[in-house]
N, C-alpha and C positions, 0 to 999 in steps of 0.2 A: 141913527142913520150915518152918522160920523163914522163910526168904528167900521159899519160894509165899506162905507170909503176906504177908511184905510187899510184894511185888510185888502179889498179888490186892486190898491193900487199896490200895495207887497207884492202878492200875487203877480200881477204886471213885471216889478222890478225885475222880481226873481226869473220869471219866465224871459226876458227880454235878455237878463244874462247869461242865463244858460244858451237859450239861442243864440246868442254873438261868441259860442266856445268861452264861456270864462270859466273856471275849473266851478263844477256844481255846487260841491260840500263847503266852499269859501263863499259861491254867490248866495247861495241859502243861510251860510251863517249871518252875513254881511247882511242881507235882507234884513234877518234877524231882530239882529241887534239895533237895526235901525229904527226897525217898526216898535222893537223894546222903549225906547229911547223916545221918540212919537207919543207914542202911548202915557209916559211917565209925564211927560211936559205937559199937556193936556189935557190928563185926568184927576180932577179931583179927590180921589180916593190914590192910596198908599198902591206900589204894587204888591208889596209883600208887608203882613202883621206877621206879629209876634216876636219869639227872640232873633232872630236872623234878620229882621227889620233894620235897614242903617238910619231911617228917616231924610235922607235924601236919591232926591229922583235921582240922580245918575248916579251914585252907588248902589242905588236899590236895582238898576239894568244891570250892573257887573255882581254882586248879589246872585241874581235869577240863575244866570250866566255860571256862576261859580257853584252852585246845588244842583242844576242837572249835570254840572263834569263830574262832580262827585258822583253822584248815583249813577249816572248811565255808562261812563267809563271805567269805571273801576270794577263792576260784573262785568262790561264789557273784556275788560285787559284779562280778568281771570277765567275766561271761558275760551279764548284764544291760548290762555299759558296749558289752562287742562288738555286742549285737544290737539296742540303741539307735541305736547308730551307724549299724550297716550297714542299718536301716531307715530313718532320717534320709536315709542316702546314697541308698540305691533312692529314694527321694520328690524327693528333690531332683534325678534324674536324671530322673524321670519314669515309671522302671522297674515301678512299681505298677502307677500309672494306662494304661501300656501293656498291663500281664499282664491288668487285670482288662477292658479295652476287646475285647482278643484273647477273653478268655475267656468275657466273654458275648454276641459277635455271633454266633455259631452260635442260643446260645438264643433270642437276638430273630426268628428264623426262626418260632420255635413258637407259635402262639396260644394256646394252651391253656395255662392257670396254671398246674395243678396238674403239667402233663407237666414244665413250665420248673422248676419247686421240686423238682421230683425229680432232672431234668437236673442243675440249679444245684447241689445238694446232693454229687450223686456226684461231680460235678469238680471240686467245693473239695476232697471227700475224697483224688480225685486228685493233685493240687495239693497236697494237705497233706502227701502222701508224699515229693517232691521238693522241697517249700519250707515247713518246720515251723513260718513262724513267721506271724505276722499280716498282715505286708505286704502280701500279695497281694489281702486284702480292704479297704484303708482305706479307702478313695475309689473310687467306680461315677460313672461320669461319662457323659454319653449322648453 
């Protein structure tokens, strides 16, 4: 019963900062590490076994804290460097301004606005299926 507590009132905290404009991704950490921290003081069991265990409560919250930076930022940092790159690369080949040239001379057939914003809309949706990233929209060139 303790732990819905504490979690319901994270929950709160968190909710309570974002609604007052405090930047999200700090008030959610900040929550975080709180409720980390709560939790360690409290609970009679370790929060972390094994080798990576400090055996104390507040190292063991910077711990936690320190293996998800590890793991979830560092696939993170390389999947941002790969798709920088490989949009850098299509630009500089030309490979955009060719895809978006191809893909809106069919539309420039259409007089009509609003048919062309309909058109235009379902073919980036198309387009977004086979190509997930932004490239294909950077530069409209006539």
């Amino acid at each position: 019963m303790l732990s819905i507590c504490i979690v319901i009132a994270s929950i709160a905290a968190a909710a309570y900062l974002i609604f007052k404009k405090y930047y999200a991704p700090g008030a959610l950490l900040f929550v975080g590490l709180i409720t980390l921290g709560v939790v360690a003081c409290i609970s009679p069991d370790p929060l972390i076994t094994g080798k990576k265990a400090t055996h104390l409560a507040g190292l063991d919250v910077i711990q936690i804290f320190t293996n998800l930076l590890q793991t979830r930022t560092a696939g993170l940092g390389m999947n941002i460097m790969a798709i920088a790159g490989f949009t850098y690369f299509m630009d500089q080949i030309g490979a955009s301004g060719a895809l978006v040239r191809l893909s809106v001379k069919p539309l420039k057939l259409i007089k009509a606005p609003y048919i062309v914003m309909t058109l235009g809309f379902i073919l980036s949706l198309i387009l977004n299926v086979f190509i997930p990233s932004a490239a294909q929209v950077r530069r409209i060139r006539n």
